[in-house]
N, CA, C and O atoms as CSV, one atom per row, in Angstrom:
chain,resi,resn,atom,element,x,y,z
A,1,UNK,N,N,0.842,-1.171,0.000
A,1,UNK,CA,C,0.000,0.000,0.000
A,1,UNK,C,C,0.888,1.235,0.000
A,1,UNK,O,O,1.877,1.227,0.732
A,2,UNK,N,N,0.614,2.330,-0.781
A,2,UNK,CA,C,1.138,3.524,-0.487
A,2,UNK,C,C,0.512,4.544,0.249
A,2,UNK,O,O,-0.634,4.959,0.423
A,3,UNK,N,N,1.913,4.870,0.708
A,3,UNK,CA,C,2.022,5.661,1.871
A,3,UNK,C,C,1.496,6.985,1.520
A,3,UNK,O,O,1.862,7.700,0.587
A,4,UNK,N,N,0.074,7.344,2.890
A,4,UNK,CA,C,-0.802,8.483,1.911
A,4,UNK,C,C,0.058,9.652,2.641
A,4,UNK,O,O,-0.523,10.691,2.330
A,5,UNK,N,N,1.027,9.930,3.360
A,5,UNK,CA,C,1.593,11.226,3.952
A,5,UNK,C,C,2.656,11.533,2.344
A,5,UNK,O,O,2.756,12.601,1.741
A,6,UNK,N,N,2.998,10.850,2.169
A,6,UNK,CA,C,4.040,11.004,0.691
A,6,UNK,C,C,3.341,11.158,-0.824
A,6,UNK,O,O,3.483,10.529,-1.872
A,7,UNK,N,N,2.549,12.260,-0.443
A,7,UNK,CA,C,1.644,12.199,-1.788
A,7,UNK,C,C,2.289,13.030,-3.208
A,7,UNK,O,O,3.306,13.491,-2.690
A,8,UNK,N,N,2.321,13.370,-4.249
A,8,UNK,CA,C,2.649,14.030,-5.173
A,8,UNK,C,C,1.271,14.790,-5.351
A,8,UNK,O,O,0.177,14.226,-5.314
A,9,UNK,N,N,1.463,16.094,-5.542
A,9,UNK,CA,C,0.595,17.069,-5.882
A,9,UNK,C,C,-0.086,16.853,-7.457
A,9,UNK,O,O,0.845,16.551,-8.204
A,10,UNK,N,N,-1.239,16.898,-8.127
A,10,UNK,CA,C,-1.633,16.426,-9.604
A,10,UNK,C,C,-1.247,18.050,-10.432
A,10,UNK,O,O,-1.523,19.170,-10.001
A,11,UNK,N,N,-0.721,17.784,-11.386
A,11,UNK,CA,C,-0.224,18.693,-12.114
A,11,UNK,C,C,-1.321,19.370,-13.088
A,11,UNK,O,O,-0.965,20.103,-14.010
A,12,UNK,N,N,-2.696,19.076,-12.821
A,12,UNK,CA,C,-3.275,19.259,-13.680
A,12,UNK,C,C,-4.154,20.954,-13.100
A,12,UNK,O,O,-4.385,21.162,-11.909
A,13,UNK,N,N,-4.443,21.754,-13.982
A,13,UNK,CA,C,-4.696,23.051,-13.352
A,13,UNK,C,C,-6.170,23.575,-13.890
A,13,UNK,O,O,-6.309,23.668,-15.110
A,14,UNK,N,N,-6.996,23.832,-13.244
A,14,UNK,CA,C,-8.348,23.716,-13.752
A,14,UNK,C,C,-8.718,25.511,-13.943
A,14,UNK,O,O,-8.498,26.387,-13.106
A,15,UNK,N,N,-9.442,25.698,-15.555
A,15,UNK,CA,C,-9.717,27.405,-15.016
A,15,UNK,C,C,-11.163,27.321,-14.840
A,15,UNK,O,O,-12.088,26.639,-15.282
A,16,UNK,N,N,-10.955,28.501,-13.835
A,16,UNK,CA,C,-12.693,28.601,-13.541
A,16,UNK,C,C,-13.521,29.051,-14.808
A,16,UNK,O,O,-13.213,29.863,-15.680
A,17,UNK,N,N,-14.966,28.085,-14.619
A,17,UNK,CA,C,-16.018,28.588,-15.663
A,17,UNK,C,C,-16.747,28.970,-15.189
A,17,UNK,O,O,-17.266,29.791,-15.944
A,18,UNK,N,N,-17.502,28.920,-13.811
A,18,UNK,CA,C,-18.506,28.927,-13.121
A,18,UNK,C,C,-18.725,30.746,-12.862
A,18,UNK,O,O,-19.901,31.104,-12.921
A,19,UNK,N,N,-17.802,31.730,-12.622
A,19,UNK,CA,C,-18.313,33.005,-12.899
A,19,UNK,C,C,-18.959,33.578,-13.933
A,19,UNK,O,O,-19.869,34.407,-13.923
A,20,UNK,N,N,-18.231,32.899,-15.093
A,20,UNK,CA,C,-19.150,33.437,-16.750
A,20,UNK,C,C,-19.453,32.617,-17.317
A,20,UNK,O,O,-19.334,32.698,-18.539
A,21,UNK,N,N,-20.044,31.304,-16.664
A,21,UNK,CA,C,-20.550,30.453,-17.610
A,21,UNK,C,C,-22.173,30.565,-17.510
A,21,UNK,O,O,-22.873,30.616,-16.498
A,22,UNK,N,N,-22.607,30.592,-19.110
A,22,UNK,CA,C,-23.610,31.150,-19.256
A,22,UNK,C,C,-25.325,30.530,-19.125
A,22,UNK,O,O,-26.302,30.894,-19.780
A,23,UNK,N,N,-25.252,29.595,-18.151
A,23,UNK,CA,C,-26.495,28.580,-17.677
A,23,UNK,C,C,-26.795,28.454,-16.791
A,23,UNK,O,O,-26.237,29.224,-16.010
A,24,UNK,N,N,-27.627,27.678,-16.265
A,24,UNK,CA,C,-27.198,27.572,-14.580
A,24,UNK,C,C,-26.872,27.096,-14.198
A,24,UNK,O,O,-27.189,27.190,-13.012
A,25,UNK,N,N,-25.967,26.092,-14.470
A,25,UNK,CA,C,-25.020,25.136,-13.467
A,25,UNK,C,C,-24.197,24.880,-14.773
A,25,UNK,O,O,-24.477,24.732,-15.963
A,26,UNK,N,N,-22.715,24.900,-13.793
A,26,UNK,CA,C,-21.745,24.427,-14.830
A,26,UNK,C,C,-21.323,23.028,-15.005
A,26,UNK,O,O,-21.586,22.135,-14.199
A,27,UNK,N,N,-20.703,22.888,-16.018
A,27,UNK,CA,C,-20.615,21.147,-16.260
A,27,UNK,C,C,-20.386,20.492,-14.913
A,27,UNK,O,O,-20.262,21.220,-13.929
A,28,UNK,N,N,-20.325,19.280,-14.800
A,28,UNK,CA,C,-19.944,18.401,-13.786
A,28,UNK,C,C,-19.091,17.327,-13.928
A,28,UNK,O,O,-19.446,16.195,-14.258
A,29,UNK,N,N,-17.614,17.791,-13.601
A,29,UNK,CA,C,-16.220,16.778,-13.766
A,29,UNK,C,C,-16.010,16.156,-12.833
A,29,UNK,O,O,-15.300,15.153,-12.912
A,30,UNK,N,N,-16.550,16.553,-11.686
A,30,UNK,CA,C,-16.204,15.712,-10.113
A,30,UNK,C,C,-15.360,14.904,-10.256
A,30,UNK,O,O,-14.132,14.968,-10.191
A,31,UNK,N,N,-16.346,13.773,-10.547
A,31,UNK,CA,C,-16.116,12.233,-10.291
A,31,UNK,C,C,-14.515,12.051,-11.293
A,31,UNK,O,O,-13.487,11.502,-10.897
A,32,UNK,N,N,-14.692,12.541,-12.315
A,32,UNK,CA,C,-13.676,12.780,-13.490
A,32,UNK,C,C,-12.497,13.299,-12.422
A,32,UNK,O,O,-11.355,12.889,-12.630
A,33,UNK,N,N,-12.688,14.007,-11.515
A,33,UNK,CA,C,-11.631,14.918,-11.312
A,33,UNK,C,C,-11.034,13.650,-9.911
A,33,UNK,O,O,-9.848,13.344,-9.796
A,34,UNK,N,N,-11.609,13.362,-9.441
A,34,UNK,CA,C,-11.471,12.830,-8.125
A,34,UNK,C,C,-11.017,11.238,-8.267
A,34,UNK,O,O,-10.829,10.600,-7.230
A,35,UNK,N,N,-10.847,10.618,-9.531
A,35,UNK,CA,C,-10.635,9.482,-10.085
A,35,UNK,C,C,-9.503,9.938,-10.432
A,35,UNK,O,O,-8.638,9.278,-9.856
A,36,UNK,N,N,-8.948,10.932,-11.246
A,36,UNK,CA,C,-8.062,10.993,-11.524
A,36,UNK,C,C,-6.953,11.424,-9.899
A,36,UNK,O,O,-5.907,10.840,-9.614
A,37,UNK,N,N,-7.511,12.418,-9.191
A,37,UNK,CA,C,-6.658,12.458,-7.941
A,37,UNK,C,C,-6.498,10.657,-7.007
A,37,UNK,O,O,-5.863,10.233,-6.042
A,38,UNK,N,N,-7.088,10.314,-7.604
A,38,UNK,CA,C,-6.845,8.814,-6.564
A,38,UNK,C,C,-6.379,7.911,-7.783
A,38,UNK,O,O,-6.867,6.797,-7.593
A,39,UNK,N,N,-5.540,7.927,-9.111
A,39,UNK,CA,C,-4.793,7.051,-9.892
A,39,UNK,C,C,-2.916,7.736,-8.658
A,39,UNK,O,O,-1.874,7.081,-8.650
A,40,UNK,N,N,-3.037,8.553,-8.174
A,40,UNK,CA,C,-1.843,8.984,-7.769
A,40,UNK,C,C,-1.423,8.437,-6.064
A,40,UNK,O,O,-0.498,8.666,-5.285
A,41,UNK,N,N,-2.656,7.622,-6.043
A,41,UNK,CA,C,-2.227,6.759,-4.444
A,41,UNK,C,C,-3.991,6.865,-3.286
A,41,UNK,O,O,-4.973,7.600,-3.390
A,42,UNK,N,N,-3.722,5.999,-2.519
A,42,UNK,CA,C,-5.075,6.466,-1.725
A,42,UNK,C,C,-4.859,7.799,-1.160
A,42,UNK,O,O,-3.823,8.419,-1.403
A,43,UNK,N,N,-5.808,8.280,-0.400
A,43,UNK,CA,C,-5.633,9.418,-0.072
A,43,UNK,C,C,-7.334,9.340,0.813
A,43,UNK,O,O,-8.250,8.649,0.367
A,44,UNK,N,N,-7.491,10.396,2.406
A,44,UNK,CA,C,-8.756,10.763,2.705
A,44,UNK,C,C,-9.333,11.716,2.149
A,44,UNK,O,O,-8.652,12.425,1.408
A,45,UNK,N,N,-10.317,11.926,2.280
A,45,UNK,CA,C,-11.087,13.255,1.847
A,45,UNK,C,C,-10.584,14.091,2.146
A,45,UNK,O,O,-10.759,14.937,1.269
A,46,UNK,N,N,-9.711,14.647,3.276
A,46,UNK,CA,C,-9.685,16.611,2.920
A,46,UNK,C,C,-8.477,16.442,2.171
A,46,UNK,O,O,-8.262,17.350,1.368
A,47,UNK,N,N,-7.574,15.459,2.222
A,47,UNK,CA,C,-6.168,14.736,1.019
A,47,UNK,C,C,-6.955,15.630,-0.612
A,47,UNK,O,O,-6.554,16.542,-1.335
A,48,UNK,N,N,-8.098,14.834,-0.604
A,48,UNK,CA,C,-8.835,14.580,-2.028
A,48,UNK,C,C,-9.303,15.940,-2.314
A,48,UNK,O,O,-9.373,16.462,-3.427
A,49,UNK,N,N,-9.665,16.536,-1.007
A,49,UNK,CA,C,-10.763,18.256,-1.358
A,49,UNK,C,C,-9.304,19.118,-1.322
A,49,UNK,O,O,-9.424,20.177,-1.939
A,50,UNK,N,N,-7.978,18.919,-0.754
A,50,UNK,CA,C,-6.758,19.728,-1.280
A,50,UNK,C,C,-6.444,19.760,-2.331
A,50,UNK,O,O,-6.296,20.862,-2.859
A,51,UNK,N,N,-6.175,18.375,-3.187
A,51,UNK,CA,C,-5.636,18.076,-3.991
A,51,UNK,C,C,-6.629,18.874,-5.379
A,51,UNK,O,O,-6.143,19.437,-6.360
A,52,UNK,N,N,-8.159,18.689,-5.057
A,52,UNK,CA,C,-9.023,19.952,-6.137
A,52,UNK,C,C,-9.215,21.211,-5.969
A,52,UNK,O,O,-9.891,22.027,-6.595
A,53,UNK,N,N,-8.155,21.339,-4.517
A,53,UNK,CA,C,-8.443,22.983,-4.549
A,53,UNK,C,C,-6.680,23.390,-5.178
A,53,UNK,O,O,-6.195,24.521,-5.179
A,54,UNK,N,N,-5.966,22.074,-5.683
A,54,UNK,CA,C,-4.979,22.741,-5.960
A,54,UNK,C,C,-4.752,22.426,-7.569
A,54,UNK,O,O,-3.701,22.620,-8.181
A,55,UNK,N,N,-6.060,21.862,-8.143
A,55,UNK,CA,C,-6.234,21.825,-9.213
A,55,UNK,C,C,-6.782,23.164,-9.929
A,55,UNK,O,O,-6.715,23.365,-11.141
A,56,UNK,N,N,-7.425,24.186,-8.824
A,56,UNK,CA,C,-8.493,25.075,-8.940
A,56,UNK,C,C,-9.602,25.517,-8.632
A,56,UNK,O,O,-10.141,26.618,-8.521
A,57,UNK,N,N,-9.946,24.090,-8.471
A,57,UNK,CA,C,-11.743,23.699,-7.876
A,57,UNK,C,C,-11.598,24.263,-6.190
A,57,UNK,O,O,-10.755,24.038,-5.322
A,58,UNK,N,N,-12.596,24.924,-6.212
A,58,UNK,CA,C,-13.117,25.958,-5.300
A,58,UNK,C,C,-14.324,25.927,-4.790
A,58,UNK,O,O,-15.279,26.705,-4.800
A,59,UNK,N,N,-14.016,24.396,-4.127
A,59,UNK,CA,C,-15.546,24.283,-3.125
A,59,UNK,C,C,-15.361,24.959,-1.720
A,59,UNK,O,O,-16.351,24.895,-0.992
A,60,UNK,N,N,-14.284,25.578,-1.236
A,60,UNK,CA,C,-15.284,26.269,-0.473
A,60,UNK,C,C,-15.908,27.369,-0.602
A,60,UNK,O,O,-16.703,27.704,0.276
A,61,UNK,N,N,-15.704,28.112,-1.637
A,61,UNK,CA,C,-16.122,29.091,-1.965
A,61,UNK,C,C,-18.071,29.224,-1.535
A,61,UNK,O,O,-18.792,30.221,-1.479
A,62,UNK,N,N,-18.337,27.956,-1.335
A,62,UNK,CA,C,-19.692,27.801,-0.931
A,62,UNK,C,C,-19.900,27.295,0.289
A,62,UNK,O,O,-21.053,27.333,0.719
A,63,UNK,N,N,-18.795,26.689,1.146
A,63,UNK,CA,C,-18.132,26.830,2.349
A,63,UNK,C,C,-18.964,25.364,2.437
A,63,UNK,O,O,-19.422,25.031,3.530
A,64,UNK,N,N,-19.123,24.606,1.410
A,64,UNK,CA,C,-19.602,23.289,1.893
A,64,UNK,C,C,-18.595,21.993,1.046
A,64,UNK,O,O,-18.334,21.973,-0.156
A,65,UNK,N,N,-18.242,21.169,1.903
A,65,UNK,CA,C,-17.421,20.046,1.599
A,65,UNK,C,C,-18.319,18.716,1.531
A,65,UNK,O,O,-17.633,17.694,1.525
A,66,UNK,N,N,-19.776,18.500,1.476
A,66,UNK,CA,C,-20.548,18.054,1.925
A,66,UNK,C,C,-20.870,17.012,0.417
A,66,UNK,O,O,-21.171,15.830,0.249
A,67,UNK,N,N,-20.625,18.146,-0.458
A,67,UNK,CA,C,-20.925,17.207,-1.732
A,67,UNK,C,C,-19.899,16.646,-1.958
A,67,UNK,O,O,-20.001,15.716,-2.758
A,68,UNK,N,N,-18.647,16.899,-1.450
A,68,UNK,CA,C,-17.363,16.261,-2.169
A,68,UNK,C,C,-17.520,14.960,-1.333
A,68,UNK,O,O,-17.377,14.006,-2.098
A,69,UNK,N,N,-17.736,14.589,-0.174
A,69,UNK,CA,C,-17.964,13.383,0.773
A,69,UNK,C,C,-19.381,12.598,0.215
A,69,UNK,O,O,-19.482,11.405,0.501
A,70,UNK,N,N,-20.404,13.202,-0.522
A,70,UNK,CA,C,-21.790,12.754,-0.802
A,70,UNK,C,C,-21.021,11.714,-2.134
A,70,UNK,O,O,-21.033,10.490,-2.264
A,71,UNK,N,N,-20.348,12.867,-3.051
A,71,UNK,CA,C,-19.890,11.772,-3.908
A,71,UNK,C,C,-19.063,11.298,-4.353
A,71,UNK,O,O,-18.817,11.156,-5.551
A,72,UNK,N,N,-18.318,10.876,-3.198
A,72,UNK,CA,C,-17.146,9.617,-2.857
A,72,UNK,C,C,-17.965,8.687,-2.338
A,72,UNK,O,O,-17.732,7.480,-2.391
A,73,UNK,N,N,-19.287,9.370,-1.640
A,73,UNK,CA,C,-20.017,7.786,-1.074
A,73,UNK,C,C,-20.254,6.824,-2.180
A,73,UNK,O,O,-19.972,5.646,-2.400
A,74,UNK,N,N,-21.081,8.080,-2.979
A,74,UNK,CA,C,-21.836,7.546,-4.324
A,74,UNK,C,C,-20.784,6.984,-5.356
A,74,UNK,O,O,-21.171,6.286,-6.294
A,75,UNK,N,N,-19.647,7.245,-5.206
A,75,UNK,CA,C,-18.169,6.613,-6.159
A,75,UNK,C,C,-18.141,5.049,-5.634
A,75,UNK,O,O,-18.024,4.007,-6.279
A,76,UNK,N,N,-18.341,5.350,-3.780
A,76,UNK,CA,C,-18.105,4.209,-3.384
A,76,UNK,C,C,-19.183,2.724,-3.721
A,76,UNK,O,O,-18.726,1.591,-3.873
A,77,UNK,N,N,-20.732,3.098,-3.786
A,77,UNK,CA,C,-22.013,2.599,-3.665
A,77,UNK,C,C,-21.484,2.008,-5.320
A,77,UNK,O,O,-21.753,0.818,-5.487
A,78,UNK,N,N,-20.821,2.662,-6.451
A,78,UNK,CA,C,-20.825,2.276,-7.663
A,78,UNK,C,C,-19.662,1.597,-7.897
A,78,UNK,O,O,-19.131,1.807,-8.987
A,79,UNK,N,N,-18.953,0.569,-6.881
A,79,UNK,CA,C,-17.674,0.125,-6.864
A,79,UNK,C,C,-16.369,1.086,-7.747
A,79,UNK,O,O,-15.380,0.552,-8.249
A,80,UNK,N,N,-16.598,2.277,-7.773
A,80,UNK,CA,C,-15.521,2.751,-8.097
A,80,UNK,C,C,-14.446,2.710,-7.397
A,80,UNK,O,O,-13.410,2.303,-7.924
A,81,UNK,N,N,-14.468,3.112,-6.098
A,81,UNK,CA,C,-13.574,3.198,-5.302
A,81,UNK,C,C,-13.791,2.270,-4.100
A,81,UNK,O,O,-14.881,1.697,-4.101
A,82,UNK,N,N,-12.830,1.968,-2.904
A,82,UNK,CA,C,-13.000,1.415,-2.239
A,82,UNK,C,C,-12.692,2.327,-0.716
A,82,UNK,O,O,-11.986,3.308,-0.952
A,83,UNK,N,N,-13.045,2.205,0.635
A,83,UNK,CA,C,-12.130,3.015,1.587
A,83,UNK,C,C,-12.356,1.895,2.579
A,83,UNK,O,O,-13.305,1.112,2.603
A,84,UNK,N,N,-11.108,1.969,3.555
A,84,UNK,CA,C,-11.123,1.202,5.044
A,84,UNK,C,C,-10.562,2.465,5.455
A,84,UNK,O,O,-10.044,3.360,4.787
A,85,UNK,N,N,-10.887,2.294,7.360
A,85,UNK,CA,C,-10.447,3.657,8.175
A,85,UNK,C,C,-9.357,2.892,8.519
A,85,UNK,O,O,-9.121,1.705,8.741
A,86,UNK,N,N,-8.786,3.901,8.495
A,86,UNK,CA,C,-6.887,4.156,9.082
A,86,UNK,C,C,-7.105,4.376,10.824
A,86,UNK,O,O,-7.326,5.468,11.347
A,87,UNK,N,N,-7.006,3.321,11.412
A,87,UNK,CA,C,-6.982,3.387,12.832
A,87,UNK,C,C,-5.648,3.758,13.605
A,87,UNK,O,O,-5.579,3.707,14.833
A,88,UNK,N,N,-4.066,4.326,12.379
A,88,UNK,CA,C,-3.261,4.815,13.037
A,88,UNK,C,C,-3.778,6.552,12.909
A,88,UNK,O,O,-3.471,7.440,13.704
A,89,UNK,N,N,-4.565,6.684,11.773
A,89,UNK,CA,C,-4.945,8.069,12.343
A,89,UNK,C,C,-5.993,8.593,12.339
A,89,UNK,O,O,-6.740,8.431,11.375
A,90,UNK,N,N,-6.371,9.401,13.451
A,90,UNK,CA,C,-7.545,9.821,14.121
A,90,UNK,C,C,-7.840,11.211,13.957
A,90,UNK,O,O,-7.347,12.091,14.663
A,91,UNK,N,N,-8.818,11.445,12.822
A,91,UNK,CA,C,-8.494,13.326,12.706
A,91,UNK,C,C,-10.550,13.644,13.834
A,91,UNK,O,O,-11.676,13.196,13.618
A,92,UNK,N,N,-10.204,14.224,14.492
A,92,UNK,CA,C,-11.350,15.624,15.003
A,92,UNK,C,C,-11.854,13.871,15.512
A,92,UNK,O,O,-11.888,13.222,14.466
A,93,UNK,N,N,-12.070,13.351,16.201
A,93,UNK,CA,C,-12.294,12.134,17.026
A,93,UNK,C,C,-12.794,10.804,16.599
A,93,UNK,O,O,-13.173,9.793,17.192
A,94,UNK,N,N,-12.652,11.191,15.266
A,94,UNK,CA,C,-13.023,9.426,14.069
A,94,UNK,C,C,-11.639,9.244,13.526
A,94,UNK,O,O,-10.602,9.908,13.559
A,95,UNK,N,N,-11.976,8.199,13.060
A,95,UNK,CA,C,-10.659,7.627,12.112
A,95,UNK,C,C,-10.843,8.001,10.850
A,95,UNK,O,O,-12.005,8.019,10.446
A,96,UNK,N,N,-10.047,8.282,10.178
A,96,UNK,CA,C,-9.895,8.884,8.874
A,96,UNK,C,C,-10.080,7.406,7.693
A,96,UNK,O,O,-9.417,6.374,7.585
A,97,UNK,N,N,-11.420,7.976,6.875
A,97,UNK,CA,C,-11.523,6.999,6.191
A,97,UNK,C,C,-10.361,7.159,4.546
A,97,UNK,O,O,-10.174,8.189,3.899
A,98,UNK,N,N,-9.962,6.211,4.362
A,98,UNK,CA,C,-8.930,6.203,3.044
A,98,UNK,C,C,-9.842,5.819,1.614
A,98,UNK,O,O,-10.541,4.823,1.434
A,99,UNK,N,N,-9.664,6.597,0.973
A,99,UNK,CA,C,-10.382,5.559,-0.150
A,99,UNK,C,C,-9.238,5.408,-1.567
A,99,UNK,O,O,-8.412,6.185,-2.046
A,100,UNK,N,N,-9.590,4.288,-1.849
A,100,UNK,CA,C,-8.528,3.274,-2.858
A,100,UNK,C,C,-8.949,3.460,-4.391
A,100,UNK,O,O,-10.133,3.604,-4.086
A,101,UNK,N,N,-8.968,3.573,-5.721
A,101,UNK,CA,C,-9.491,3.425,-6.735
A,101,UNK,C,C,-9.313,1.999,-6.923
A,101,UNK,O,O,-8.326,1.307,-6.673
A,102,UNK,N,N,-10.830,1.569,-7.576
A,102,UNK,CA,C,-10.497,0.062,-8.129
A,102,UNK,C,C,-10.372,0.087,-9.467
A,102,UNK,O,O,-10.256,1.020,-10.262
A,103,UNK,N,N,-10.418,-1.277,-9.618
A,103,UNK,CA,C,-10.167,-1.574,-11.457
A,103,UNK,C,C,-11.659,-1.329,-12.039
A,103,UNK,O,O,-11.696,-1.087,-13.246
A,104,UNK,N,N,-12.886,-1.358,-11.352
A,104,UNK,CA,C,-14.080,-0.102,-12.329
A,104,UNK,C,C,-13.737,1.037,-12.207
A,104,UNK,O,O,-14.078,1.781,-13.127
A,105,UNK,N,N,-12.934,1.653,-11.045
A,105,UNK,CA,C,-13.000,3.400,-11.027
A,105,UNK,C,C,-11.978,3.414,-12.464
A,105,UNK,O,O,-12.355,3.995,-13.481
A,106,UNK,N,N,-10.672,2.709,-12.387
A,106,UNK,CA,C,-10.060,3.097,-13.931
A,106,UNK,C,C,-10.596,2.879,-14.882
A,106,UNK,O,O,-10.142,3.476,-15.858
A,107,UNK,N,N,-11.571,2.131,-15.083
A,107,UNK,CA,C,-12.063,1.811,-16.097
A,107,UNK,C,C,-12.880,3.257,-16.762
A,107,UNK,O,O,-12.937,3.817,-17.857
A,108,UNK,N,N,-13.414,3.445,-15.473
A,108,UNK,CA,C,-14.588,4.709,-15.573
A,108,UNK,C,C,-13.678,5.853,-15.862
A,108,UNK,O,O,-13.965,6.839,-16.541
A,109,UNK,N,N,-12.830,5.666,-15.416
A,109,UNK,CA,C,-11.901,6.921,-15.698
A,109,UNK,C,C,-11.187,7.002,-17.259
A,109,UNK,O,O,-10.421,7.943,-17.467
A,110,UNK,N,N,-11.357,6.344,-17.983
A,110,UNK,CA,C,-10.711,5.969,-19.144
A,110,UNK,C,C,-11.917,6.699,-19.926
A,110,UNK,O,O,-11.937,7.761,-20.548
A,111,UNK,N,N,-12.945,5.710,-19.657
A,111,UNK,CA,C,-14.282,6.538,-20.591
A,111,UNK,C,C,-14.136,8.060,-20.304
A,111,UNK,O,O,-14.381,8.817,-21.243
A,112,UNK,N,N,-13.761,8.593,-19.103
A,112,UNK,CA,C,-14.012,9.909,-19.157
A,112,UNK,C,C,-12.831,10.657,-20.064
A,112,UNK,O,O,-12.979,11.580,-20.865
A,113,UNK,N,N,-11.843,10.093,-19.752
A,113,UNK,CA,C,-10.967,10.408,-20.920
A,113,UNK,C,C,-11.108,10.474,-22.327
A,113,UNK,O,O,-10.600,11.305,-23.080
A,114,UNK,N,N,-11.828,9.544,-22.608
A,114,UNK,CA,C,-12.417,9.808,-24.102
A,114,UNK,C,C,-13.954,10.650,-24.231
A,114,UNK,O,O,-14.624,10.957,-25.217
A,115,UNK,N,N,-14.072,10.772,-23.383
A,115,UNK,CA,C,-15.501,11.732,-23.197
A,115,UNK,C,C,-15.058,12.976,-23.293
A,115,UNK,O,O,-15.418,13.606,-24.287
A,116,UNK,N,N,-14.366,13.496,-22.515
A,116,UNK,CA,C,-13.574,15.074,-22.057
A,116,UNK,C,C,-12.868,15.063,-23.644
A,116,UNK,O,O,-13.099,16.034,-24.365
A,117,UNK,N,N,-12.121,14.091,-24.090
A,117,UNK,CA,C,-11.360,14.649,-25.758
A,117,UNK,C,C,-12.382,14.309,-26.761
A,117,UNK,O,O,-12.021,14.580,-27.906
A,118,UNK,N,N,-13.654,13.748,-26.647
A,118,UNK,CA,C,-14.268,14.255,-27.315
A,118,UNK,C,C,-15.130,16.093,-27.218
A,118,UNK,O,O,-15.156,16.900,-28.148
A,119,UNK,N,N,-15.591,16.249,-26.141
A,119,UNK,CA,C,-15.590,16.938,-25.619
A,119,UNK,C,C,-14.997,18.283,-26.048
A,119,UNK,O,O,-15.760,19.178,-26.410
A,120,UNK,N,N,-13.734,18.457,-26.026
A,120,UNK,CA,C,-12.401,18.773,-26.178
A,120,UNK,C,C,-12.670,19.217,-27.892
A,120,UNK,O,O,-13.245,20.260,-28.201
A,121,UNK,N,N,-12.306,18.532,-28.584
A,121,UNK,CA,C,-12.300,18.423,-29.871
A,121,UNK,C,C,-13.542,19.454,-30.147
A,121,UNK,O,O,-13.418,20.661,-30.356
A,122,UNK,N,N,-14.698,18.757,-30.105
A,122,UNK,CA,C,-16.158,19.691,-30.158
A,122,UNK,C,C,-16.354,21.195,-30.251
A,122,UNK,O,O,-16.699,22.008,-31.109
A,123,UNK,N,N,-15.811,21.196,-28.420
A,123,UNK,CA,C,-15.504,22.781,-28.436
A,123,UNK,C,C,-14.696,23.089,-28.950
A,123,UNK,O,O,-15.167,24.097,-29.476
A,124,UNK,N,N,-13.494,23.021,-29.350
A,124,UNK,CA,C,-12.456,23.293,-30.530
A,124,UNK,C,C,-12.911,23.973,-32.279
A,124,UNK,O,O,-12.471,24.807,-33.070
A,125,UNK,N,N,-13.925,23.098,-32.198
A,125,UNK,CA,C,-14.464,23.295,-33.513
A,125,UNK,C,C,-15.708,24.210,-33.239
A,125,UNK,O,O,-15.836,25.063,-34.117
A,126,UNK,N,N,-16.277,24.240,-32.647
A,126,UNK,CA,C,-17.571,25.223,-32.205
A,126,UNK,C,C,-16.356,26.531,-32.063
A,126,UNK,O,O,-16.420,27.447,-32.882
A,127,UNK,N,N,-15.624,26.542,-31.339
A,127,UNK,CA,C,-15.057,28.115,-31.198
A,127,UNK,C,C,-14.156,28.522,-32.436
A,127,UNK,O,O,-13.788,29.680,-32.634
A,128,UNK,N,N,-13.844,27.459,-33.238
A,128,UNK,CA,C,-12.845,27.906,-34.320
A,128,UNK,C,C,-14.023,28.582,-35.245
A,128,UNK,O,O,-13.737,29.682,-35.720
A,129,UNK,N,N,-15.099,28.133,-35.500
A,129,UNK,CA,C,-16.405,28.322,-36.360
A,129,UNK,C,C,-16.512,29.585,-36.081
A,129,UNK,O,O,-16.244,30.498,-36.862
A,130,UNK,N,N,-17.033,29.737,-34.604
A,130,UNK,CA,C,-16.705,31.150,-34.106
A,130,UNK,C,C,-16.213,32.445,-33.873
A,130,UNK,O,O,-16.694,33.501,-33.460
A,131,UNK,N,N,-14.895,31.977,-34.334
A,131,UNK,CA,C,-14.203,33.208,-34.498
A,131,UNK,C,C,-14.679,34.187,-35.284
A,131,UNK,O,O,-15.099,35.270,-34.877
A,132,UNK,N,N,-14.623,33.833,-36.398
A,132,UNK,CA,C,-15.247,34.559,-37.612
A,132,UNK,C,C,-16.491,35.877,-37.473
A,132,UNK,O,O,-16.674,36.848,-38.207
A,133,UNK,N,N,-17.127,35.492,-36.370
A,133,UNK,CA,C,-18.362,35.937,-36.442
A,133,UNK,C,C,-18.428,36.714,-34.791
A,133,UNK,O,O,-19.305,37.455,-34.347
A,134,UNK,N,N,-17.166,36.227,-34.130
A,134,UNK,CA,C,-16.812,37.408,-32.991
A,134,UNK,C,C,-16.885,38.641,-32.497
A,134,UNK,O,O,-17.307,39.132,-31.451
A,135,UNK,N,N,-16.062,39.291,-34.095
A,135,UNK,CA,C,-15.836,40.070,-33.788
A,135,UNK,C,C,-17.304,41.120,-34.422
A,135,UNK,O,O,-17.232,42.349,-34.407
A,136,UNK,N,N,-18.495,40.406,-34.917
A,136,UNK,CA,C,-19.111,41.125,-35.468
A,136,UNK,C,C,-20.734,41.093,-33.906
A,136,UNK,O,O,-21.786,41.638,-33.573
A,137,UNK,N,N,-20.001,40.292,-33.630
A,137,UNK,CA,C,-21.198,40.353,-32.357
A,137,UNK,C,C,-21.101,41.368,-31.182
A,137,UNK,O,O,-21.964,41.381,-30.305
């Protein structure tokens, strides 16, 4: 098992959409995002809610961590991931639960990879189309 105090930070850097994005709710990468922070070792939840606030993701900005724990449950309920509590450590008077990616969370994580570059590609071509007609709007 690796050792979750020796973690590597994810290099990946997220920009915010959620101030000017123009709907009412902005896409939803979570699970995408949080699969990929656990291919880099287990890790607990505030491990997991650092590691997306150092991607960018800015949940507290709503000062609630509530969904990031709702869906790691729901990661967990869908065998994505797995967690046992770490009884050498004890954060605020529970044991800190760990959670593991399994071989469905990579799996799931692969599709999202080809989802996001399709994705990717799409908007590529929607904004190249776009240009054109930018500057007249």
């Amino acid at each position: 098992m690796k050792n979750v105090e020796n973690e590597t930070k994810p290099s990946v850097k997220i920009k915010r959409w959620c101030e000017n994005y123009p709907a009412e709710r902005p896409p939803r990468f979570l699970r995408a995002f949080m699969l990929y922070i656990l291919t880099q070792g287990p890790r607990h939840g505030f491990k997991i809610i650092e590691a997306l606030q150092d991607m960018g993701i800015k949940y507290e900005d709503v000062g609630d961590f509530g969904y990031i724990y709702k869906t790691l449950n729901a990661m967990e309920k869908d065998h994505l991931i797995v967690s046992y509590c770490d009884i050498n450590d004890k954060g605020r008077g529970n044991y800190k639960k760990i959670y593991t990616l399994t071989d469905k969370g990579k799996a799931e994580l692969k599709l999202w990879i080809v989802s996001l570059t399709n994705l990717k590609e799409s908007l590529e071509s929607f904004l190249h189309a776009c240009k054109n007609i930018q500057e007249s709007l």
